[in-house]
Each structure stands twice: as C-alpha cells, then as structure tokens.
C-alpha positions in Angstrom: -31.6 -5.2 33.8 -32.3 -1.5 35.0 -32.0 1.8 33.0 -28.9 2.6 34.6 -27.1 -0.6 33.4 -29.3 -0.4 30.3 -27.6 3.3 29.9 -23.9 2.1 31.4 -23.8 -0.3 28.6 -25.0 1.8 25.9 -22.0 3.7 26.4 -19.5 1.4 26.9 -21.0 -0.2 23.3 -20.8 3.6 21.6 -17.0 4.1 23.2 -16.1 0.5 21.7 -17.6 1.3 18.3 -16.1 5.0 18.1 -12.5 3.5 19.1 -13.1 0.8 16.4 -13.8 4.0 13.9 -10.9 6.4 15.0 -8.6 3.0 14.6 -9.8 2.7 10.8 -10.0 6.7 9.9 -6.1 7.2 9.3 -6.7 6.6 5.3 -7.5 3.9 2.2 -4.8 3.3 -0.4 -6.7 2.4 -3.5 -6.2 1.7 -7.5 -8.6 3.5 -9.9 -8.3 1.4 -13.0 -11.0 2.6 -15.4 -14.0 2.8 -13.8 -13.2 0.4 -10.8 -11.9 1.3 -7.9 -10.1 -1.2 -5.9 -8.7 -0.4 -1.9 -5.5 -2.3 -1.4 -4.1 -1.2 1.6 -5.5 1.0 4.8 -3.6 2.6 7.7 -4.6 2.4 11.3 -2.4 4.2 13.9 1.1 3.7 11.9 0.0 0.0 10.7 -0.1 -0.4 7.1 -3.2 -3.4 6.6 -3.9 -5.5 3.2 -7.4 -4.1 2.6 -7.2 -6.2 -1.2 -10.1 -8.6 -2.1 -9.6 -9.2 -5.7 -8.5 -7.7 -8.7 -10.8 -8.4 -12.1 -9.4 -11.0 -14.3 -8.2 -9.3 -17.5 -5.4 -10.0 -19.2 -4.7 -6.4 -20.4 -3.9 -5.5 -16.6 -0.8 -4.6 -16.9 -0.9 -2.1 -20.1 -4.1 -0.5 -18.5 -3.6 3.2 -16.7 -3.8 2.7 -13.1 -4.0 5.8 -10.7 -4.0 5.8 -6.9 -6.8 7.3 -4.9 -6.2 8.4 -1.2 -8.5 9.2 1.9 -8.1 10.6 5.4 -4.2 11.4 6.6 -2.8 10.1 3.2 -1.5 12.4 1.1 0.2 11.9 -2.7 2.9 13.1 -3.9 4.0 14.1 -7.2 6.2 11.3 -9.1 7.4 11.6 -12.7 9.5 9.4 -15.2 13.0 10.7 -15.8 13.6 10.8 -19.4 15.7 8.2 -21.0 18.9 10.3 -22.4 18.1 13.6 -20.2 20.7 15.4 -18.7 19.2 14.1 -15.2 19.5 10.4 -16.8 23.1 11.0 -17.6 23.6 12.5 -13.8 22.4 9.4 -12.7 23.8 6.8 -14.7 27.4 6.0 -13.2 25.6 5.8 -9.5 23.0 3.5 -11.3 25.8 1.2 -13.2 27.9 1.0 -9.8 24.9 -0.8 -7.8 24.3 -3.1 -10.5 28.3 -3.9 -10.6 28.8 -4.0 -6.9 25.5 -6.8 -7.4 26.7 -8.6 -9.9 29.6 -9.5 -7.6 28.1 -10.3 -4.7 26.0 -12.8 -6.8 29.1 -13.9 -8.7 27.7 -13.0 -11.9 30.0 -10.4 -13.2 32.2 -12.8 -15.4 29.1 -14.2 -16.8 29.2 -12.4 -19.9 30.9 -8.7 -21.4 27.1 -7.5 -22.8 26.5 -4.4 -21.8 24.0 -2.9 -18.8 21.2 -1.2 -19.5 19.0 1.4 -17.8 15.7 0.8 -18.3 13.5 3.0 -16.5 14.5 6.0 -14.0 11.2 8.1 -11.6 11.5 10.6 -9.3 9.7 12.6 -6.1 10.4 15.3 -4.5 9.8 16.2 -1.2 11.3 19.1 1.3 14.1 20.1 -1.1 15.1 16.5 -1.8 14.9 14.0 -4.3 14.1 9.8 -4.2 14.7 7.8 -7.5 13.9 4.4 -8.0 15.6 2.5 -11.3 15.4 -0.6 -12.9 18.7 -1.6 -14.8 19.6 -4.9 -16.7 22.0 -6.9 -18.8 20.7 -10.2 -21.1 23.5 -13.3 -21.0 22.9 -15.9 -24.0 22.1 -19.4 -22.8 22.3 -20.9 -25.7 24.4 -24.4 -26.1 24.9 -26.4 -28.8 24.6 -30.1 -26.9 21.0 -29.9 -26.6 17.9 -30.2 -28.3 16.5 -26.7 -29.0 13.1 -28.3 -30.0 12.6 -29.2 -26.2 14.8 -26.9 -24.9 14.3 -23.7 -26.9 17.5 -21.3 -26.9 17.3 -18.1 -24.5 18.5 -15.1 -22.7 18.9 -15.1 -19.0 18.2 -11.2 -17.9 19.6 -10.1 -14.9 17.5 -7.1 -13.6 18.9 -4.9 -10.4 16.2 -2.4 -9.0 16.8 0.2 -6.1 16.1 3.6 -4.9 18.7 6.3 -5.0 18.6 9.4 -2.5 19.5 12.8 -3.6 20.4 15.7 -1.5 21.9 19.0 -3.2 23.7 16.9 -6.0 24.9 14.0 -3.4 23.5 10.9 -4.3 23.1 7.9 -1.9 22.4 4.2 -2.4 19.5 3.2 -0.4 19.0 -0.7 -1.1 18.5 -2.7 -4.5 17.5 -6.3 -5.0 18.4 -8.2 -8.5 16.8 -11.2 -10.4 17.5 -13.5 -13.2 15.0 -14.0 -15.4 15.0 -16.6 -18.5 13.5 -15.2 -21.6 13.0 -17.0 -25.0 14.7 -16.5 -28.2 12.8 -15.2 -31.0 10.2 -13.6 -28.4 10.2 -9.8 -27.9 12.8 -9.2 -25.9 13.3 -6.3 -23.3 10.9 -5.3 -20.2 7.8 -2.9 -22.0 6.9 -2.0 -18.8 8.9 -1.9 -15.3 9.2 -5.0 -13.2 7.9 -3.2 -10.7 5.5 -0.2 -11.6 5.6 2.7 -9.5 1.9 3.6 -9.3 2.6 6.7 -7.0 4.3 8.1 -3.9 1.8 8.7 -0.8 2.8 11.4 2.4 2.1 9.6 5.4 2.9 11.4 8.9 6.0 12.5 7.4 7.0 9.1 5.6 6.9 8.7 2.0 5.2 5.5 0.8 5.9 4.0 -2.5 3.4 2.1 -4.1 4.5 -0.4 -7.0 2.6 -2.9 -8.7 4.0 -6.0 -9.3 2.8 -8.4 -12.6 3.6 -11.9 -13.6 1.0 -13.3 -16.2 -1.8 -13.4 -14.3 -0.6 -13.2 -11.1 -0.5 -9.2 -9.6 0.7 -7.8 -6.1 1.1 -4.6 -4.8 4.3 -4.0 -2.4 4.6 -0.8 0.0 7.9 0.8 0.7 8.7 3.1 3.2 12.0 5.4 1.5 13.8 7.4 3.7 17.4 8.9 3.6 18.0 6.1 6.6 16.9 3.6 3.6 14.5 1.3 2.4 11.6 -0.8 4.2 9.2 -3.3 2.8 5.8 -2.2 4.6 3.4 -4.8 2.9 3.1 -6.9 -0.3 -0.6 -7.4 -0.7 -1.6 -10.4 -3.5 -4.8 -9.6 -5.1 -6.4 -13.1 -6.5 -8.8 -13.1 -9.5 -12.3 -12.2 -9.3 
C-alpha cells in the first residue's frame, strides 16, 4: 500500500470517528444517587437512546434523594412540588377531579364505589411564561367479601390511581393525556402512596422540547420513562429498565 492510500485512509478513518463523536455529543441524562452516578439515557441528533446498565441493588431506592445530572445541549429546568392545600392546589383541583371522572367512565368504574378522590401529589415547571403540571390522583374501593376465606384470601383495597399532565397558559388550563391503574393493596398494611407512582426526577430543555424524567418503582424492579410535554400533548420518548447490579 502507498503513502497516498496509507494517507487517503487515514482520513477517511478520522472523518468516520469524528462523525461517530458529533453523533454522541448532543448530551447524557444521568441519576446522581449519593455518590453514584448512573447515565440512563443519551441524545444523538433528536434520538433519545437507553444509555442504562444497571442500577445497585438496595432496597432503600426508592426513599433515597435522586438528582439528575445533564451534559452537552441538555439543559434542566426548574420543577417544584405544589403544596397540598395551596391556593394553586385549589386552582387546580376541579380540572384534576374532572380527568379522573371522565377516566373512571371510560373504564366503567365510576359506579364502583361513592369513596371519595384524592389528590395525591401536584409539580410544576415553567417555561416561556407558561406552566406544565403533572398530578397523581386516586380513590381506594373495599374488596372485601364475606364468602371467602380471608386466611388465604386476605381482605383489601383496590386503588384506582389516574396520572396526567395539565397545561397552563394565563389561567387556561388544558388536559394533555392521563393514564389510570388499579392497584390491590392489603388490609391492615399502610395504606396510601408515600411516594408518587411515578417520581418526577426533573424537567430537562432539549432544542426547545421539555423532557420529563420520572422514575418508576415496583419492589425491586425500577425504570425510568421519558416524556416529551408540549401544549400539542404528551409523548412517551423511552422507558429505560435498569436491572440489578
């Protein structure tokens, strides 16, 4: 091979490898958690990429402080919890009640019981002049009956949850997608969600997007789930599962 082709190919090889590099250098979404700090997610020309390997193996995870830590064109954005009772709460509330309603009947389950709905947990951004919520409501229906055996089939609660984001331009506020559950909890067990089925870890700027990151927790099992929220509504970017390590 000659120094010419020797040369010709050195360049193709350094064009490859700095194509490869602009690709990757849009930004790293990671969690800090302590000490650690583990990337979850990475951006290369729009496309949102699991970067997860695996989280550690503790089974305080979920009451542990996580933070988010951002590189290259990622940006965060200030999010805060809406106090429970506030004036801002109250605003909310009736927009908050009528999605979990107008759920309930589309999964037939508003004749299920008269117990009441309950907000649990209200955040906020703001961005441009303009607000994004996301809220978690819910409302427990007693499954207890008295034709079985409660020492093999312990009484309990079914808890149907509704979550969803709420937009908020001067005062107007617009629906912008929920999702609901049911959930089976035990009686005689602490009852009620200490922490949000969904934990908003932090809002991230992204060429003009905004990117909520939320961290999902079921015993051991955690995930992290990207959403893109926009006054057009709400898309799922990426759920990323992060096994044991």
């Amino acid at each position: 091979m000659t120094a010419s082709h020797l040369f010709s190919l050195s360049v193709v090889t350094l064009c490859v490898s700095m194509s490869i590099q602009a690709q990757g250098d849009d930004g790293v979404l990671s969690v800090v958690r302590g000490d650690g700090v583990t990337p979850i997610a990475r951006v290369a020309d729009g496309k949102w990429i699991s970067d997860v390997k695996c989280a550690p193996n503790d089974s305080r995870s979920a009451a542990t402080s996580e933070s988010l830590r951002v590189s290259g064109e990622l940006r965060q954005s200030s999010l805060r919890a809406v106090m429970s009772g506030s004036q801002e709460w109250l605003r909310l509330a009736p927009t908050i009640v009528e999605q979990f309603e107008r759920r309930e009947r589309e999964q037939r389950l508003s004749g299920t019981s008269d117990a009441p709905r309950a907000i649990d947990w209200i955040y906020a951004t703001e961005a441009g002049g303009q607000r994004m919520y996301y809220f978690e409501a819910s409302r427990r229906v007693s499954s207890v009956s008295a034709d079985v055996d409660h020492d093999t089939d312990p009484p309990g609660t079914v808890r149907i949850a509704v979550a969803g984001f709420l937009h908020d331009a001067e005062g107007r506020l617009t629906p912008l997608g929920t999702k609901s559950e049911l959930r089976w909890e035990q009686d005689g067990l602490p009852a009620g969600p200490s922490r949000p089925d969904l934990a908003p870890l932090g809002v991230v700027a992204y060429r003009g997007r905004s990117i909520w990151v939320m961290r999902g927790q079921s015993g051991s099992n955690r995930w992290f789930t990207l959403y893109d929220v926009s006054a057009e509504g709400t898309r799922t970017l990426l759920t990323t599962r992060a096994p044991s390590c």
